[in-house]
C-alpha positions in Angstrom: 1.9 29.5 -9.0 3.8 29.6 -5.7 4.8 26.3 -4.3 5.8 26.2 -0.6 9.1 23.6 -1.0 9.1 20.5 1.8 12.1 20.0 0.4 13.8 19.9 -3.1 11.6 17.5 -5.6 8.5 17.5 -2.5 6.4 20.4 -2.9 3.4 21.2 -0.9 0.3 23.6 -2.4 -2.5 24.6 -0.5 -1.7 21.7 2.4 -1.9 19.4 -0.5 1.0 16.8 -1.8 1.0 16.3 -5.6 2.4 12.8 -5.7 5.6 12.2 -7.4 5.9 9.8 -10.5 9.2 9.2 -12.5 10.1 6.7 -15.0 11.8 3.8 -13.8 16.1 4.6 -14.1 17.5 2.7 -17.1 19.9 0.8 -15.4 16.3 -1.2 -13.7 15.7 -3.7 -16.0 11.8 -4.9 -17.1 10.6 -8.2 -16.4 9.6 -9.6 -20.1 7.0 -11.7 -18.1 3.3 -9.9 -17.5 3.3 -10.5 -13.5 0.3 -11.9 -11.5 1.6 -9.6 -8.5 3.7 -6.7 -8.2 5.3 -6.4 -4.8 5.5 -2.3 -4.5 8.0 -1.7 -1.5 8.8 2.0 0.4 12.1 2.3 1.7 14.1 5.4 2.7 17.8 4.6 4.5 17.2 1.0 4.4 20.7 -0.3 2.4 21.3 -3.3 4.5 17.9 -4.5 4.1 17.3 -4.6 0.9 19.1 -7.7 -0.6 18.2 -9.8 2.9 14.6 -8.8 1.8 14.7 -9.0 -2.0 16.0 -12.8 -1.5 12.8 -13.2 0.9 10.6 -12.4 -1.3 11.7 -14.3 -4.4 11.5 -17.4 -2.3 8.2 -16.4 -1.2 6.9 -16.1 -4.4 8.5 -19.2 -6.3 6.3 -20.0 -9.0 4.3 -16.7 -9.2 4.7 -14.5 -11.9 6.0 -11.1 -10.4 7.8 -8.2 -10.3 9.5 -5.9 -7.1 9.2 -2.5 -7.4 11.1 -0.7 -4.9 11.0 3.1 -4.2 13.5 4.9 -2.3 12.0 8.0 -0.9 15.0 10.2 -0.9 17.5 7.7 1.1 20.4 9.5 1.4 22.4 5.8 2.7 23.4 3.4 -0.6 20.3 2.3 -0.6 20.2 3.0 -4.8 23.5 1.4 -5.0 22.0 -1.7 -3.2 19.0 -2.1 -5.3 21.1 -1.2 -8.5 22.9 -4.6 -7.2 19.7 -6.2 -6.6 17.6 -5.5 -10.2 21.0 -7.3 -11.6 19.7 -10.9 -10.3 15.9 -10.2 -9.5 13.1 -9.3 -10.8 13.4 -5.5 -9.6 12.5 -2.3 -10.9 13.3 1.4 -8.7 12.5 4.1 -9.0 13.6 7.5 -6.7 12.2 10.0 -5.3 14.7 13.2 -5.3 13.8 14.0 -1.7 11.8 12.0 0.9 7.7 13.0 -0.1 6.6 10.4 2.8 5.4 6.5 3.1 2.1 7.5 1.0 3.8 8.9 -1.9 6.3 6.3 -2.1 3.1 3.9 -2.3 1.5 5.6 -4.9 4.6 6.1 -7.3 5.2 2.2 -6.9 1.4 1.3 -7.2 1.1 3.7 -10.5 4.7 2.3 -12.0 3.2 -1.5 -11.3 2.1 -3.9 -14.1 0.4 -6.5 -12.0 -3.2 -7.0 -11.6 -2.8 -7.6 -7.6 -0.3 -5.0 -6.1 1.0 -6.3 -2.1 3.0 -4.0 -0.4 5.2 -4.6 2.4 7.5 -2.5 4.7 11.5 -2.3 3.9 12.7 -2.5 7.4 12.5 -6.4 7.1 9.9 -6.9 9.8 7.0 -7.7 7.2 7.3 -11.7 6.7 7.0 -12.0 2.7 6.3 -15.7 3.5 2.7 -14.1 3.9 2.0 -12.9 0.6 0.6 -16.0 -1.0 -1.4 -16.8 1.5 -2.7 -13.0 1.3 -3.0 -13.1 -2.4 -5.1 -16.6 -2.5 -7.4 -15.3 -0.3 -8.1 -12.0 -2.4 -8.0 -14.2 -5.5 -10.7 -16.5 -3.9 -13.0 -13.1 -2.9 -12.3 -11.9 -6.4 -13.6 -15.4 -8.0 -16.8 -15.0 -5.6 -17.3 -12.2 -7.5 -16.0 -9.0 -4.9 -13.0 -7.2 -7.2 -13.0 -4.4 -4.8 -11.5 -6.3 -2.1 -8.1 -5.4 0.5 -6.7 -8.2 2.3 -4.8 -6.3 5.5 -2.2 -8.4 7.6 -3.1 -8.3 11.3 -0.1 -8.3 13.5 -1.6 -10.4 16.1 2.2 -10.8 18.1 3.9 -7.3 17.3 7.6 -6.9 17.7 7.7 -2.9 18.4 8.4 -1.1 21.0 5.9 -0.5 24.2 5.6 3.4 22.9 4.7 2.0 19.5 1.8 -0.7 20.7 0.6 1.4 23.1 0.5 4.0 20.5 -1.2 2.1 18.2 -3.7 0.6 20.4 -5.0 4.0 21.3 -4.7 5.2 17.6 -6.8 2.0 16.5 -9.6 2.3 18.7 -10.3 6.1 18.1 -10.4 5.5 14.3 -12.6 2.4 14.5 -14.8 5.1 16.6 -14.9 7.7 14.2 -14.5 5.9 10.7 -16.5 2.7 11.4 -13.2 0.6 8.9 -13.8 -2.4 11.8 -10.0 -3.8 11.0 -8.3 -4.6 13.8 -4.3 -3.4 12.3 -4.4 -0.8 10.1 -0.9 0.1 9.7 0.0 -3.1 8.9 2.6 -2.8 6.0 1.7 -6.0 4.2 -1.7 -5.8 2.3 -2.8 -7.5 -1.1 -5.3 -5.5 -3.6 -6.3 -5.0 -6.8 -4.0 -2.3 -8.4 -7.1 -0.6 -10.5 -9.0 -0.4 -6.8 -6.0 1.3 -5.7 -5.9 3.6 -8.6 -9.4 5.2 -7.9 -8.4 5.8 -4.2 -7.7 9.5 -3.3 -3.9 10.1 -2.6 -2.9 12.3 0.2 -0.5 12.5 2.6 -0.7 9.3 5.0 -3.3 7.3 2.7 -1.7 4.3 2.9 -3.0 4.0 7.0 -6.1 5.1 6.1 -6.7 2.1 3.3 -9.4 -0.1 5.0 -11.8 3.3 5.3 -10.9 4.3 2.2 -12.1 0.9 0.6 -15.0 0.9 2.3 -15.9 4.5 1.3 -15.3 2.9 -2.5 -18.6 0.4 -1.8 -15.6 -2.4 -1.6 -14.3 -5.2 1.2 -12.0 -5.3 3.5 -11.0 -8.4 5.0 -8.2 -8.9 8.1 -5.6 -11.9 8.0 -3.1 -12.5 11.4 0.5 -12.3 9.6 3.8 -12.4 11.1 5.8 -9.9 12.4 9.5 -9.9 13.1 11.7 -7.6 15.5 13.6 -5.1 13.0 17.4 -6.4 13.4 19.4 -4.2 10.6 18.9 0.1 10.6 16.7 2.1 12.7 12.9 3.5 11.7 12.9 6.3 9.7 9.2 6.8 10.0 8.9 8.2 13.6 6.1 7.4 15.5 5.8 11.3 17.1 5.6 12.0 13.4 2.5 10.4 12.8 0.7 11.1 15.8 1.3 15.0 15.1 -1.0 14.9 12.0 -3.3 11.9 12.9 -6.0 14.2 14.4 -6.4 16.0 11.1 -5.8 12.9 8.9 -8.5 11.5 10.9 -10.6 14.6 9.8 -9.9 14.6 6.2 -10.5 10.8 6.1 -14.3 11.6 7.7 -14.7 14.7 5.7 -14.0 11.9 2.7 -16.6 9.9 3.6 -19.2 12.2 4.2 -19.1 13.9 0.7 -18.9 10.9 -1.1 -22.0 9.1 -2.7 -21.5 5.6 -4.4 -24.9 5.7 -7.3 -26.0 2.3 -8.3 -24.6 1.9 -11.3 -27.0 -0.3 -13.5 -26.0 -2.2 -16.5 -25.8 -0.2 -19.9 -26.2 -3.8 -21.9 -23.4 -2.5 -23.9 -20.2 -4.6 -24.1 -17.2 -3.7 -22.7 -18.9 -1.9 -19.7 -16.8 -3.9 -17.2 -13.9 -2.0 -18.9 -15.3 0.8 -18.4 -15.8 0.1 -14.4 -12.1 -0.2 -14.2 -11.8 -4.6 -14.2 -13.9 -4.6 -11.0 -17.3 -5.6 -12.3 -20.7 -3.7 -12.9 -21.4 -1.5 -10.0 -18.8 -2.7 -7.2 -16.5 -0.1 -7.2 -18.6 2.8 -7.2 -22.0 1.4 -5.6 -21.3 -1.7 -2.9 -22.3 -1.9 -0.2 -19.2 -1.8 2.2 -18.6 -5.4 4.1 -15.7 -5.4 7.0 -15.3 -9.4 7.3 -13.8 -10.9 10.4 -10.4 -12.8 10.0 -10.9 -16.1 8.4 -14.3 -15.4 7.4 
């Protein structure tokens, strides 16, 4: 078959991405210690931030078993030199993408390469406070102990440090989503969310997913609750995820993402009295994942 090439190691066929996977490089060493939380971060041309940011993180998460999985979506900077340097001293794996395949697909490779039962992501450009995560990840623990395992905890940025193009672009992009797809969170492209990696994992992938998670959650019968997080001005590199970029294709993301919801019927899936059939449901209990009712709660509810 004919593949129309986005680049060397990106392919595109019929408008639709296959997402890259690759083993981890040998020189990224494997924590011996199963981890409560993998921290799965995107970065492409981000070199300077990435030991300033590792060192974040593993004081953020003190305590907590967990593991950093980076992936550098074709950064043509030293980024792999950097996090070579860093998986010397932390808990890091990487893993590369020949040629940049997009936020998403970095997402997806770091979310499939993750051992943790909770996966949080966060963006590499330093602005994403990892201070936040434990407070994100006790609250999805607590929904998960009430008995919701389908559950995303998005950070709200209630201050942002962005531009004025970029609010005022995403205040316009927020409130025709919330129109059309119904996902009720305030800050969708909020880097820094906590979930359960097998949630994750029964997602579709596509191009741009990862702004799209809230609906996409909802659409799975799960819950999605909003947490105000902090946000910091960017002070090393420059974005390499413009914002003209993402306006271009929101129109027909937002399409796809309807077209999503609309064929999509979650059954009630009753009990089979058969053990081991919360295996079989992927971790997250008889019937949430595939037949819950979808529950936006407000921030601190």
């Amino acid at each position: 078959m004919a593949l129309a090439g986005v680049g060397p190691g990106c392919y595109r066929t019929a408008r639709m991405s296959p997402i890259p996977f690759a083993p981890p490089p040998a020189a990224s060493a494997v924590p011996a210690v199963v981890p409560l939380v993998s921290v799965v971060v995107p970065v492409r041309n981000e070199a300077p931030n990435i030991a300033p940011l590792v060192t974040e993180i593993e004081a953020a998460l003190a305590g907590v078993p967990h593991e950093i999985i980076y992936v550098d979506d074709g950064s043509t900077d030293t980024t792999p030199a950097e996090l070579a340097a860093a998986a010397a001293w932390a808990p890091l794996r990487w893993l590369r993408h020949r040629a940049s395949c997009g936020q998403s697909a970095a997402v997806v490779t770091g979310v499939r390469a993750a051992r943790g039962r909770w996966i949080a992501t966060l963006d590499g450009d330093g602005q994403n406070d990892p201070a936040d995560i434990p407070r994100l990840l006790a609250r999805a623990e607590a929904e998960a102990a009430a008995g919701q395992g389908a559950i995303l905890v998005a950070g709200w940025r209630v201050t942002r440090k962005d531009s004025w193009v970029k609010r005022r672009s995403s205040r316009i992009a927020n409130r025709i989503r919330v129109a059309l797809l119904h996902d009720a969170t305030p800050d969708t492209g909020c880097g820094l969310k906590v979930f359960p990696r097998e949630l994750f994992l029964l997602l579709p992938a596509f191009d741009h997913m990862h702004r799209y998670l809230p609906a996409l959650v909802l659409r799975q019968g799960g819950v999605v609750v909003s947490e105000p997080v902090n946000h910091r001005h960017r002070t090393r590199g420059v974005s390499n995820y413009g914002t003209l970029d993402r306006l271009a294709v929101a129109f027909f993301d937002l399409v796809g993402v309807i077209w999503l919801q609309r064929r999509w019927k979650r059954p009630v899936v009753e009990a089979s009295g058969e053990r081991g059939s919360e295996a079989a449901s992927g971790g997250l209990g008889a019937g949430q994942a595939l037949a819950g009712q979808p529950v936006v709660k407000a921030p601190g509810a």
